[in-house]
C-alpha positions as CSV (number, residue, x, y, z in Angstrom):
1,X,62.0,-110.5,-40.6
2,X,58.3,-110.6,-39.7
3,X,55.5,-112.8,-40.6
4,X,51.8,-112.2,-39.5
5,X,48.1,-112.2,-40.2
6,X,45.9,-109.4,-40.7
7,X,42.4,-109.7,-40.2
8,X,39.3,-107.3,-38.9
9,X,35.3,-106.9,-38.7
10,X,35.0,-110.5,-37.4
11,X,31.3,-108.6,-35.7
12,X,31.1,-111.8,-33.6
13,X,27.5,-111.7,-32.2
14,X,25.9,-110.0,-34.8
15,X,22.4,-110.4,-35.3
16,X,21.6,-111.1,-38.6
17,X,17.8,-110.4,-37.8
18,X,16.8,-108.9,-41.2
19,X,16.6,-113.3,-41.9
20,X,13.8,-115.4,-40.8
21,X,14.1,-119.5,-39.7
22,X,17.5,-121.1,-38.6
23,X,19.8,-118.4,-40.9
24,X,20.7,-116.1,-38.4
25,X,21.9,-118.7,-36.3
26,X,24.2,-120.4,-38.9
27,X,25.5,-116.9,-39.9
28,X,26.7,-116.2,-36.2
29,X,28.3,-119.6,-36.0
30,X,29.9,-118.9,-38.8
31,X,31.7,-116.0,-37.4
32,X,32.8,-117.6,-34.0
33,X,34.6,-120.3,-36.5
34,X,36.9,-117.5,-38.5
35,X,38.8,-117.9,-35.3
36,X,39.6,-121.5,-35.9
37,X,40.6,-120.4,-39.6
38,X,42.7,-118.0,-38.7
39,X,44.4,-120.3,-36.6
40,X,44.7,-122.3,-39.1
41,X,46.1,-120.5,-41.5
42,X,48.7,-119.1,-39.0
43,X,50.3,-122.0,-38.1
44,X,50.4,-123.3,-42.0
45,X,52.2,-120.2,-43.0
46,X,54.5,-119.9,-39.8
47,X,52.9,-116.8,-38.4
48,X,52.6,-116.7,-34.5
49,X,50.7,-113.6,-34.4
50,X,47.5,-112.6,-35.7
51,X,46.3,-108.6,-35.7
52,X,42.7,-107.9,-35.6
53,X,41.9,-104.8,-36.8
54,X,38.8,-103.6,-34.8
55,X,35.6,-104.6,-34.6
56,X,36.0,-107.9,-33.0
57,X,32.8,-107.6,-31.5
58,X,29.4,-106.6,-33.2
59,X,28.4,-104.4,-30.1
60,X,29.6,-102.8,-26.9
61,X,27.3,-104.9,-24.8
62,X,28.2,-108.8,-26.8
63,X,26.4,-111.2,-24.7
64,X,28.5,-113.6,-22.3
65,X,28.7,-116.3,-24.0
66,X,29.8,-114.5,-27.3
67,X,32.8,-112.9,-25.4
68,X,33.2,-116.0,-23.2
69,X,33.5,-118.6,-26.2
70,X,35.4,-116.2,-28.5
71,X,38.2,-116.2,-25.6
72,X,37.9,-119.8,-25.4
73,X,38.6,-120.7,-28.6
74,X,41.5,-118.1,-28.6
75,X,43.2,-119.6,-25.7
76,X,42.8,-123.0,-27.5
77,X,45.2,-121.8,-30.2
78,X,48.1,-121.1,-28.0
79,X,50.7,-119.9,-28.2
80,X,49.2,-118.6,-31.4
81,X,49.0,-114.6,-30.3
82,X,46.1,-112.6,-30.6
83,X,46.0,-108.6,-30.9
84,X,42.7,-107.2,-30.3
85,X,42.2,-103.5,-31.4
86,X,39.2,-101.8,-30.4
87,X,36.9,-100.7,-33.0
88,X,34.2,-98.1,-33.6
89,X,31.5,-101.2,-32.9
90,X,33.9,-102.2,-29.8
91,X,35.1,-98.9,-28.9
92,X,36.8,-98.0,-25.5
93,X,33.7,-96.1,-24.7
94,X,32.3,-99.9,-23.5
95,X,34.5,-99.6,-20.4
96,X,32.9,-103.0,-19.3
97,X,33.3,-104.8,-22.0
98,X,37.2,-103.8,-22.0
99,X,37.0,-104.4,-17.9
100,X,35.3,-108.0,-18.8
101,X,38.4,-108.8,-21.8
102,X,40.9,-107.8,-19.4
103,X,39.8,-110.0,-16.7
104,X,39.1,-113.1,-19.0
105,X,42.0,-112.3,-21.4
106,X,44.3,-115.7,-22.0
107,X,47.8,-115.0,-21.9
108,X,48.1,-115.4,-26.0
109,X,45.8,-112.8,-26.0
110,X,47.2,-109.0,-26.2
111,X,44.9,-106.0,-25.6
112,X,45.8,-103.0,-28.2
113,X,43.5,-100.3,-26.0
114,X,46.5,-97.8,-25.7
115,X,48.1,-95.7,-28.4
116,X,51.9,-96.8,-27.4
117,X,54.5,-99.5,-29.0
118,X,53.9,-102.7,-28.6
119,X,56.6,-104.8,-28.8
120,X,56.2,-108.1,-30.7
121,X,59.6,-109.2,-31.6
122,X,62.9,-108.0,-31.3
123,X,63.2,-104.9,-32.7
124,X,59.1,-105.1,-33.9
125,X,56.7,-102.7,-32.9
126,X,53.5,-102.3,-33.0
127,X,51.7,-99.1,-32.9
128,X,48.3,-99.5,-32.3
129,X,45.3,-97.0,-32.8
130,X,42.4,-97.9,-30.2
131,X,38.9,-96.2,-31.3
132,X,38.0,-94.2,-28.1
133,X,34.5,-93.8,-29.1
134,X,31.9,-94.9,-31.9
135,X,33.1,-91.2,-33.6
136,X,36.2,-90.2,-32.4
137,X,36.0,-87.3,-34.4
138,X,39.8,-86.9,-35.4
139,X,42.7,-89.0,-36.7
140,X,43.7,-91.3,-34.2
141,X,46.8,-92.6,-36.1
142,X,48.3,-89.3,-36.0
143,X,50.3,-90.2,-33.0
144,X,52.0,-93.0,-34.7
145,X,54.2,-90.0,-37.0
146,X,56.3,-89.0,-33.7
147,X,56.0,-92.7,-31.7
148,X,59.6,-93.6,-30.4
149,X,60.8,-96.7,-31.3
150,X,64.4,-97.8,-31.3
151,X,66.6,-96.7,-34.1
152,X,66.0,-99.6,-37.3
153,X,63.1,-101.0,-35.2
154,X,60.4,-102.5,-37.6
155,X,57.4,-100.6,-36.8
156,X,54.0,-101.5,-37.7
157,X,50.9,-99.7,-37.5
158,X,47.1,-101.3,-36.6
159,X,44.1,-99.1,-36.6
160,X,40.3,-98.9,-37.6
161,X,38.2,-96.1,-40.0
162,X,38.1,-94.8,-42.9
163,X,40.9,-93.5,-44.9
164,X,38.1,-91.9,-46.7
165,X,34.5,-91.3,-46.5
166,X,33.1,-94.9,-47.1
167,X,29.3,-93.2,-46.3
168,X,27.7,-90.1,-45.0
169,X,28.2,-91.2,-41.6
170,X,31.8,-90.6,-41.8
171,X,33.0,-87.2,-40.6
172,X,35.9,-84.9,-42.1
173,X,37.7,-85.6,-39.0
174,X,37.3,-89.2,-38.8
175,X,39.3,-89.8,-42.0
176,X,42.8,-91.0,-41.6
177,X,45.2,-89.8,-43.3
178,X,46.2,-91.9,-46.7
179,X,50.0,-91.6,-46.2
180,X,50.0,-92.2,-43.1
181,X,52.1,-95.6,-43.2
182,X,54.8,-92.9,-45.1
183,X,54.5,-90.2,-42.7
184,X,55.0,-92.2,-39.4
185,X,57.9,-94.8,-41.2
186,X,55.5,-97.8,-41.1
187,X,56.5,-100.8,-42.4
188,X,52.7,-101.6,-43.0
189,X,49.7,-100.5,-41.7
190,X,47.0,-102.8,-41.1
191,X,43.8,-101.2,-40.9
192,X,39.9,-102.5,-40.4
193,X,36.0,-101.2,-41.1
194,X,36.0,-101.5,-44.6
195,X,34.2,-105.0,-45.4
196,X,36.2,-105.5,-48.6
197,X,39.3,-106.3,-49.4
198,X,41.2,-102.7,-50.5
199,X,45.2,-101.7,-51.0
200,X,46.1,-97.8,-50.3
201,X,49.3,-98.2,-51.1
202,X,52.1,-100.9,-50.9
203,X,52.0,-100.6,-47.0
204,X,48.8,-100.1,-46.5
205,X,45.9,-102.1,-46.8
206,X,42.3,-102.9,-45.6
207,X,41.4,-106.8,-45.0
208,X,37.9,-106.6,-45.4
209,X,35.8,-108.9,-43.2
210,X,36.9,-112.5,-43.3
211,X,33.3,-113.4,-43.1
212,X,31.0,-111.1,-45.8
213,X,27.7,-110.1,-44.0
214,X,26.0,-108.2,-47.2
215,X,26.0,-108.0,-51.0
216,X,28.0,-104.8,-50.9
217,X,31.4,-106.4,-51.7
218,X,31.8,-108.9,-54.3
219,X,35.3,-110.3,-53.3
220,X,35.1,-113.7,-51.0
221,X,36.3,-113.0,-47.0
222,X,39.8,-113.6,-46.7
223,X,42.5,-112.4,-44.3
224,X,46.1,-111.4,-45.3
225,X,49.4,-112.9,-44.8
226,X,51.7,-110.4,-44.6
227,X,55.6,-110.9,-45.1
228,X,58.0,-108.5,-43.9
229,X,61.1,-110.5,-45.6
230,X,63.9,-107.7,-45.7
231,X,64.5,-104.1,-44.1
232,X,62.9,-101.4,-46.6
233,X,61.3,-103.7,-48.6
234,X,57.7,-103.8,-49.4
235,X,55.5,-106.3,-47.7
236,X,54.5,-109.3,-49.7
237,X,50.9,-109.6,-48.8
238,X,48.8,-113.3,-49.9
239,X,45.2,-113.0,-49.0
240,X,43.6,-116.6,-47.6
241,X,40.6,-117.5,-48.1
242,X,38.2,-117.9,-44.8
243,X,34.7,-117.4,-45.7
244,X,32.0,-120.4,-45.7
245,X,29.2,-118.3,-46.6
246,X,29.4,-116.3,-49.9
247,X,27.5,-113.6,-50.4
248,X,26.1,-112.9,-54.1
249,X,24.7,-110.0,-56.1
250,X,23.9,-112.1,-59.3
251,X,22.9,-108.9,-61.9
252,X,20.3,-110.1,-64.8
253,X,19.8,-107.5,-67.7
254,X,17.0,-108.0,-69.5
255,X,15.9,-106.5,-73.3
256,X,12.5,-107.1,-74.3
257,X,12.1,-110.6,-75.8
258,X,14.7,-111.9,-74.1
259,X,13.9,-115.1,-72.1
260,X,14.4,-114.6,-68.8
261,X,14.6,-118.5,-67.6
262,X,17.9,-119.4,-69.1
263,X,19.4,-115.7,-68.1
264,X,18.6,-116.7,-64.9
265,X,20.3,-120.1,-64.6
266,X,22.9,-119.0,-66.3
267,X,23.8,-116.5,-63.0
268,X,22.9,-118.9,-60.5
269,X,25.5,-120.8,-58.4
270,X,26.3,-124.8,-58.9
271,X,22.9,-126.9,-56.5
272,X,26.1,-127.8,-54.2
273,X,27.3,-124.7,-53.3
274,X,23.8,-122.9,-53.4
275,X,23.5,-124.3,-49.2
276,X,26.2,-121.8,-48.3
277,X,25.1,-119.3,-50.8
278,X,22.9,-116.1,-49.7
279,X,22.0,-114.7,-52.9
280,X,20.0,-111.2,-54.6
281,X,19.1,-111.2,-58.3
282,X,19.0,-108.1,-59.7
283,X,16.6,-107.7,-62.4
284,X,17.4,-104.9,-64.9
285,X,16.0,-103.4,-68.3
286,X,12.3,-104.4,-69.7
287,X,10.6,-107.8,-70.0
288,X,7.2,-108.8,-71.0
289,X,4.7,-109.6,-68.4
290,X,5.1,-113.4,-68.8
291,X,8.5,-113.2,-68.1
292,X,8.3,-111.3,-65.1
293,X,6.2,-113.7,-63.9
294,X,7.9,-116.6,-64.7
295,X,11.2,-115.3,-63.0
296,X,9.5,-114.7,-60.1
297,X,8.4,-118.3,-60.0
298,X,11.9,-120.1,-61.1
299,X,12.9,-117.8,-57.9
300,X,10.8,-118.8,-55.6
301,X,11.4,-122.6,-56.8
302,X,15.1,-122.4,-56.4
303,X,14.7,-120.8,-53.1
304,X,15.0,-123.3,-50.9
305,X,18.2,-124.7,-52.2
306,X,19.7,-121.2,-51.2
307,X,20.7,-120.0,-47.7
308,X,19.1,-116.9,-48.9
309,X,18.0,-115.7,-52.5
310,X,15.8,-113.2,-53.2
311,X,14.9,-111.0,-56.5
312,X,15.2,-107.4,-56.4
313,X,13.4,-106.1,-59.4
314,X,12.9,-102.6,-58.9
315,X,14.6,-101.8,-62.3
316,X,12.8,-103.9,-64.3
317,X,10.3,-102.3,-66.4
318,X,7.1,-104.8,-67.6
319,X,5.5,-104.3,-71.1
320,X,1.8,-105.7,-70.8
321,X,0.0,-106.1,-73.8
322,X,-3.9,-106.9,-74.5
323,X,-2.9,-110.4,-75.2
324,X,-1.1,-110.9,-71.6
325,X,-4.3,-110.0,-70.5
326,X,-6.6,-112.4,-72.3
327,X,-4.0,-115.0,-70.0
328,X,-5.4,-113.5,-67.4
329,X,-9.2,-113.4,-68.5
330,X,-11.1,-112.5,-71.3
331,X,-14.2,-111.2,-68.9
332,X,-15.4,-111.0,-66.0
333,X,-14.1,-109.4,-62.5
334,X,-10.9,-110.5,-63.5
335,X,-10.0,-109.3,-66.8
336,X,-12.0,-105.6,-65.3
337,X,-9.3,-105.5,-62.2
338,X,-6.2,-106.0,-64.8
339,X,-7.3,-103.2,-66.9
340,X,-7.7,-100.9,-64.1
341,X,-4.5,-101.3,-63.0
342,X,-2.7,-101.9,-66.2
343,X,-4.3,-98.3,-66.8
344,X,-3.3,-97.2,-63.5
345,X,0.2,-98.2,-64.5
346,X,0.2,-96.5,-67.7
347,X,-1.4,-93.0,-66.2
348,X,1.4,-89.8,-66.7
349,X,-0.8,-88.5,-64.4
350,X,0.1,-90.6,-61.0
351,X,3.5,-90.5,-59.4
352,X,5.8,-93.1,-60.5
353,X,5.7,-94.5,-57.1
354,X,1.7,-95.3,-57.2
355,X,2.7,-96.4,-61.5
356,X,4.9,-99.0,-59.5
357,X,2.7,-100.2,-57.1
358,X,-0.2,-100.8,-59.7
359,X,2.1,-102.7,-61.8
360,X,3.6,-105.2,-59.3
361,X,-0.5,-105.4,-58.7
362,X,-1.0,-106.7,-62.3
363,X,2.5,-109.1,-62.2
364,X,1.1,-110.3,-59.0
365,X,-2.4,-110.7,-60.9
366,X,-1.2,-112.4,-63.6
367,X,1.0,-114.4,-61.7
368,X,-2.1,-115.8,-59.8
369,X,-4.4,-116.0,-62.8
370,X,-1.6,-118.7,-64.3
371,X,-1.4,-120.7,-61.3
372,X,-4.9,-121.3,-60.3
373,X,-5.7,-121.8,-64.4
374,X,-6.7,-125.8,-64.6
């Protein structure tokens, strides 16, 4: 009957400032070509429309050029059809942003910034649930339950938020309702803001972000095909990939005497696909001081083979013994700084956070003391 793609959280002009050197750039870029993806898949599958579910836009106030060249490349895919909903990041609140899309808009493009059917197709509605403001404060797909429609009229809903709290940010009211596709007679309802891919039920159904933009979520962007093939059925949903940047959490649990050099090759990524690759290790569980250190150099050595790897080692506890400190020194100013802070590290007496501190002093230490060794 009906054949379309569902996709959300493209956040075209987002920043990406937490990254230094030519990263951000590439990451944005990356964004502005999910439209060309989507495209793609569309007209592979035999879909003519394509439902974003809010968040198009990273901020009320997207420079020019991001709105400009988004709309561009939209208008280049005709007559694929585009259905913009307006997000909490876009929300209707950005009256000249919406002013600006309006006046630009191609005609493939369809504005969802009113809660009222939409028809798509014969006897296919969409009902569409525009964020008003960053935090509306109340369900806005509650409208959708008593929407009129004609009678057998496939109806399908498109909104953004949570269906339940994703974070502390999100209020009681804010949460829309989880049988909500049931209640309002919705084929499927297609909804955006959570990053990952998640199913509610058979009809309803988050996308995630078809571009990932932090370690959070482990699943690879994609968007969903979505197949309404007979009256009453449930939708067949395929998700498609669309992601050129993965996004990695690579978790390394470590026992004491473990070697942490293989553990760590063994989680990292093959040298081709390490370029598109933006990647945290996770250090967990207790090594010895010449470990630690040497993970932190086979980091920084692979480095710049990644788009982005770091190592988190926050829950990594270091043993240091007497002999990891003879590496260091046997005397001197040296060898007197390490046991200070090795007994700094050791003393019940500080806080854990100041224990911390003066053992990344000593790993840093030692770390040193083995590189500047002849």
């Amino acid at each position: 009957m009906f054949r379309f793609l569902h996709s959300s959280d493209l956040h075209l002009g987002k920043r990406f400032g937490n990254f230094a050197g030519d990263l951000p750039g590439r990451l944005r870029e990356a964004r502005h070509a999910v439209i060309a993806r989507l495209a793609q898949h569309a007209r592979e599958q035999g879909a003519d429309t394509i439902l974003l579910a809010g968040d198009t836009f990273d901020t009320e106030t997207p420079a020019p050029e991001v709105r400009r060249q988004a709309l561009a490349e939209m208008r280049h895919h005709a007559p694929l059809r585009w259905v913009i909903l307006p997000g909490n990041h876009d929300s209707l609140q950005a009256a000249p942003l919406w002013a600006a899309l309006r006046a630009e808009a191609p005609e493939n493009l369809v504005l969802a910034t009113s809660p009222a059917p939409l028809a798509l197709a014969p006897d296919v509605f969409l009902l569409p649930a525009p964020c008003t403001t960053r935090r509306p404060g109340r369900d806005l797909t509650e409208w959708m339950d008593g929407a009129a429609t004609p009678e057998g009229a496939l109806r399908l809903g498109l909104a953004h938020g949570a269906i339940r709290s994703f974070s502390e940010d999100t209020a009681a009211g804010d949460v829309i309702a989880p049988d909500r596709a049931q209640r309002a007679g919705l084929a499927y309802l297609a909804l955006g803001d959570w990053h990952g891919p998640l199913e509610i039920d058979a009809r309803t159904r988050y996308c995630g972000t078809p571009e990932p933009d932090r370690f959070k979520h482990e699943a690879p962007g994609a968007a969903l095909l979505v197949d309404l093939a007979a009256p009453g059925a449930p939708p067949q949903v395929t998700p498609l990939p669309t992601a050129s940047f993965a996004w990695r959490a690579l978790a390394l649990d470590l026992l004491e005497g473990d070697a942490a050099l293989p553990a760590l090759e063994a989680q990292l990524p093959d040298l081709r696909a390490r370029r598109q690759t933006l990647a945290r290790v996770v250090a967990r569980g207790r090594t010895r001081l010449s470990e630690q250190a040497a993970l932190v150099r086979a980091v920084a050595e692979a480095a710049p083979d990644f788009a982005f790897l770091a190592l988190d080692e926050t829950g990594l506890a270091v043993a240091c013994e007497v002999d990891d400190l003879d590496r260091i020194d046997q005397g001197g100013a040296l060898r007197e700084a390490a046991n200070a802070l090795l007994a700094e590290a050791r003393d019940p007496a500080r806080s854990a956070g100041e224990r911390e501190v003066a053992g990344a002093a000593l790993a840093r230490l030692y770390s040193y003391a083995q590189t500047v060794r002849p």
